[in-house]
DRENKE-413808 format. One record per residue (C-alpha): residue in three letters; z, x, y. Coordinates in steps of 0.1 Angstrom, whole numbers, plus 5000, padded with zeros to 4 digits. Each point is the difference from the previous one (the first is absolute). Layout:
BEGIN
+-----+------+------+------+
:   r :    w :    u :    v :
+-----+------+------+------+
: Ala :    Z :    X :    Y :
...
+-----+------+------+------+
This chain:
BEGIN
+-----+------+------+------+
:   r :    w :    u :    v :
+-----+------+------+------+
: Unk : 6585 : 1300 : 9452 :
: Unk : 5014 : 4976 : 4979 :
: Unk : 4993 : 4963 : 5011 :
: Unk : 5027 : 4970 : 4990 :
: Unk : 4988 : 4979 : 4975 :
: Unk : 5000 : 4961 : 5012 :
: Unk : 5029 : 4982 : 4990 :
: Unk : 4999 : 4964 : 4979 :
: Unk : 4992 : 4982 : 5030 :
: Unk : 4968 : 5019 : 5006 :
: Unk : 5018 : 5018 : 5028 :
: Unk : 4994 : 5034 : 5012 :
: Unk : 5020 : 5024 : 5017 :
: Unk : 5000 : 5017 : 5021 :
: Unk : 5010 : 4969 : 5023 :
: Unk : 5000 : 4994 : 5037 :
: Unk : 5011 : 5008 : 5025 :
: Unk : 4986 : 5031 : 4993 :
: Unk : 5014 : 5039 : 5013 :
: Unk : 4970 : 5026 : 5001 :
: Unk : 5011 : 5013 : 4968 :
: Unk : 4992 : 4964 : 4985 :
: Unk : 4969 : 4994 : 5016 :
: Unk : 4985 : 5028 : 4989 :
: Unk : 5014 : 4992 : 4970 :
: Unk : 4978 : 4966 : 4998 :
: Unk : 4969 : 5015 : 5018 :
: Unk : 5000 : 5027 : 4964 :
: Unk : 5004 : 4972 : 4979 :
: Unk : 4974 : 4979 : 5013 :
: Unk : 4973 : 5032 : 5000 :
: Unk : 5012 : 5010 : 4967 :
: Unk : 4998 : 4964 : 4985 :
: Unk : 4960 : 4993 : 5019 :
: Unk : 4989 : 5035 : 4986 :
: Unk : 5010 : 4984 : 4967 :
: Unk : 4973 : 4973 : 5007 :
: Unk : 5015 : 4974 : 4979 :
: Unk : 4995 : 4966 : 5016 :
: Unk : 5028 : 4982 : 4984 :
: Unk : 5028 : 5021 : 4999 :
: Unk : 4988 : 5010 : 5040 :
: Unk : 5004 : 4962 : 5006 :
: Unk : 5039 : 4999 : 4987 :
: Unk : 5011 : 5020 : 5035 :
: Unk : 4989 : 4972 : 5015 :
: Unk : 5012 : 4965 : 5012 :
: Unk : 4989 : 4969 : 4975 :
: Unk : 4988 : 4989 : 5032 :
: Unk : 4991 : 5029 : 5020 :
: Unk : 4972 : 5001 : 5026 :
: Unk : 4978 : 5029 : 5007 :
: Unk : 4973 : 5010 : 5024 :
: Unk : 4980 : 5026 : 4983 :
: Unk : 4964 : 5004 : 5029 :
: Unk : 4987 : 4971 : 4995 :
: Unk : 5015 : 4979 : 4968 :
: Unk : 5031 : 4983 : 5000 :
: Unk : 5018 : 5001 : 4961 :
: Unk : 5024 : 4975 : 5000 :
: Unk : 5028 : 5002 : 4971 :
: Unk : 5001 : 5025 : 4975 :
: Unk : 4970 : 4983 : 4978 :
: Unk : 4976 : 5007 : 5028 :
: Unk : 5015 : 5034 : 5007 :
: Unk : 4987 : 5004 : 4961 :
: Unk : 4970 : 4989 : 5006 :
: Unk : 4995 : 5020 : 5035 :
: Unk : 5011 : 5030 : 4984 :
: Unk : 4980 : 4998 : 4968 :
: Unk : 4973 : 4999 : 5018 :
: Unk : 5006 : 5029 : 5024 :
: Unk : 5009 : 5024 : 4975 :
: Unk : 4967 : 4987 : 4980 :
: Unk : 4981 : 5013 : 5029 :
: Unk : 5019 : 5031 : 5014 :
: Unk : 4998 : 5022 : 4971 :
: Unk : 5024 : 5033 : 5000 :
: Unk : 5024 : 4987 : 5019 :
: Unk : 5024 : 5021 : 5018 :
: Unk : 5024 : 4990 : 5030 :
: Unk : 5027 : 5015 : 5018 :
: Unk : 5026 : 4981 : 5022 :
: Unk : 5021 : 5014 : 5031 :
: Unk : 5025 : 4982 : 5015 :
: Unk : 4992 : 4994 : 5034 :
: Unk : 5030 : 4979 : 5011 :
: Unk : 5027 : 4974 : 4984 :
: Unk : 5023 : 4978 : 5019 :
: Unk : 5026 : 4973 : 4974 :
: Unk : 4977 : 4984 : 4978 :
: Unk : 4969 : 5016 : 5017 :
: Unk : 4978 : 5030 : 4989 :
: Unk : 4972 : 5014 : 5020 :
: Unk : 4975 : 5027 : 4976 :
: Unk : 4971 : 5017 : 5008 :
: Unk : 4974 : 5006 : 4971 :
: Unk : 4975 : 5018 : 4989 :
: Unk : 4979 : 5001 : 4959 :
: Unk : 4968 : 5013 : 4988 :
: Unk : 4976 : 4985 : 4976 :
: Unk : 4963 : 4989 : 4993 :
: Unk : 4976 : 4973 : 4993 :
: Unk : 4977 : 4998 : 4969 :
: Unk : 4977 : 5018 : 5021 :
: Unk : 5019 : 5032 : 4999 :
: Unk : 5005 : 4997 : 5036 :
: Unk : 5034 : 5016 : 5011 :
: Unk : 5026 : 4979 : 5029 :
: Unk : 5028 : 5009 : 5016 :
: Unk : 5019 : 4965 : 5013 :
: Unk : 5021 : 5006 : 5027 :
: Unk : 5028 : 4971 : 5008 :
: Unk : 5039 : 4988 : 5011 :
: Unk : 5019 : 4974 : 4986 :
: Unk : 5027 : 4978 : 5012 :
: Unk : 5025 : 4989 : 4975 :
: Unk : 5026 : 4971 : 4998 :
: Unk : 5026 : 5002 : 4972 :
: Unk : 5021 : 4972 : 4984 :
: Unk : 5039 : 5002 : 4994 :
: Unk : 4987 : 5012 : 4959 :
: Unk : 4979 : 5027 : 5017 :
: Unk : 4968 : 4982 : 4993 :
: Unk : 4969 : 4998 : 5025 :
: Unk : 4997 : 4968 : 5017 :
: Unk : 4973 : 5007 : 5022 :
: Unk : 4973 : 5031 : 5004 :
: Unk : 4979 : 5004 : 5029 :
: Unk : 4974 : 5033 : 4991 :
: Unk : 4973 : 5010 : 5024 :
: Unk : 4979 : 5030 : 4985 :
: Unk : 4965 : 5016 : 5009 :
: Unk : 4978 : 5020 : 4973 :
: Unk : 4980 : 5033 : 5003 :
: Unk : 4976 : 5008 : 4980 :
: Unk : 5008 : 5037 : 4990 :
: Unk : 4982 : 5023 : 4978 :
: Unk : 5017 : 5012 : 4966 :
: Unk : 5006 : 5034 : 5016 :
: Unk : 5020 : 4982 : 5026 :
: Unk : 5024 : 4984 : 4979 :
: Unk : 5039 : 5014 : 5005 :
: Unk : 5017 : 4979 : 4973 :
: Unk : 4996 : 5018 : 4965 :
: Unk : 5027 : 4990 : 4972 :
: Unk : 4997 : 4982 : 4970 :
: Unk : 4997 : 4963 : 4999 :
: Unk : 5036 : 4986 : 5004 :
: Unk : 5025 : 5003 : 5026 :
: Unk : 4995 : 5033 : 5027 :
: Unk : 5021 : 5026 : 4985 :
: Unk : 5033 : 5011 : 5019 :
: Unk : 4988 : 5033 : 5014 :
: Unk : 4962 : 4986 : 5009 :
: Unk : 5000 : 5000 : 5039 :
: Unk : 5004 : 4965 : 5021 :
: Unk : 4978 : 4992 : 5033 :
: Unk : 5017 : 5015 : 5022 :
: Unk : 4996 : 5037 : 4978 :
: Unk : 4962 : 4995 : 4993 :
: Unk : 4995 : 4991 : 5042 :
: Unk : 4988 : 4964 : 4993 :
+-----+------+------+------+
């Protein structure tokens, strides 16, 4: 899938209101881009001043999405997510979630969660509301094998692997 690039403005298509075709669209874009696990360039789909609720922290503002985000992906090594739209509405998109990854321990987690997602007129995030649950899983257990880097095209979604 090939994903617009943003604009001068920092925009980023595709913009609301949003058809199904776009949403899914933006739900692939924002897996592909968090598999990446690049803090700053995550933090340009974003409002300057968007607000999130990620369990319990509350980033503020792309700085502090940094920051949140360094530190997450300093922790969950191995990181691998998959997205599914779950519903979209205008400027809204609903997702359901699921990645794998591990502490320093070596000990395996599946996090389970849903998002709800408010766009801007650029496309850009203004607020993120993300409730998610982890379970500890062993390595045997674990249903999201690719390389580092975005899930390739033909790698099943959530719905395909039962979760």
């Amino acid at each position: 899938m090939t994903q617009p690039a943003p604009d001068a403005s920092g925009a980023r298509p595709p913009f609301p209101p949003f058809t199904h075709e776009t949403a899914v669209q933006k739900v692939r874009m924002a897996e592909n881009a968090w598999n990446m696990r690049d803090p700053e360039r995550v933090s340009l789909a974003y409002t300057e001043d968007s607000r999130w609720r990620n369990r319990a922290e509350f980033p503020r503002g792309r700085a502090e999405i940094v920051e949140f985000l360094t530190r997450k992906w300093s922790r969950e090594l191995e990181y691998r997510l998959i997205k599914e739209l779950w519903a979209f509405a205008d400027n809204r998109i609903a997702v359901r979630f699921a990645y794998e990854w591990h502490d320093d321990s070596g000990q395996w987690y599946r996090s389970y969660g849903n998002e709800n997602w408010e766009f801007d007129a650029r496309g850009l995030m203004a607020l993120r509301f993300a409730s998610i649950n982890d379970q500890p899983i062993s390595e045997t257990d674990r249903k999201f094998h690719w390389p580092q880097g975005p899930r390739p095209q033909d790698h099943p979604g959530l719905s395909d692997l039962g979760l």
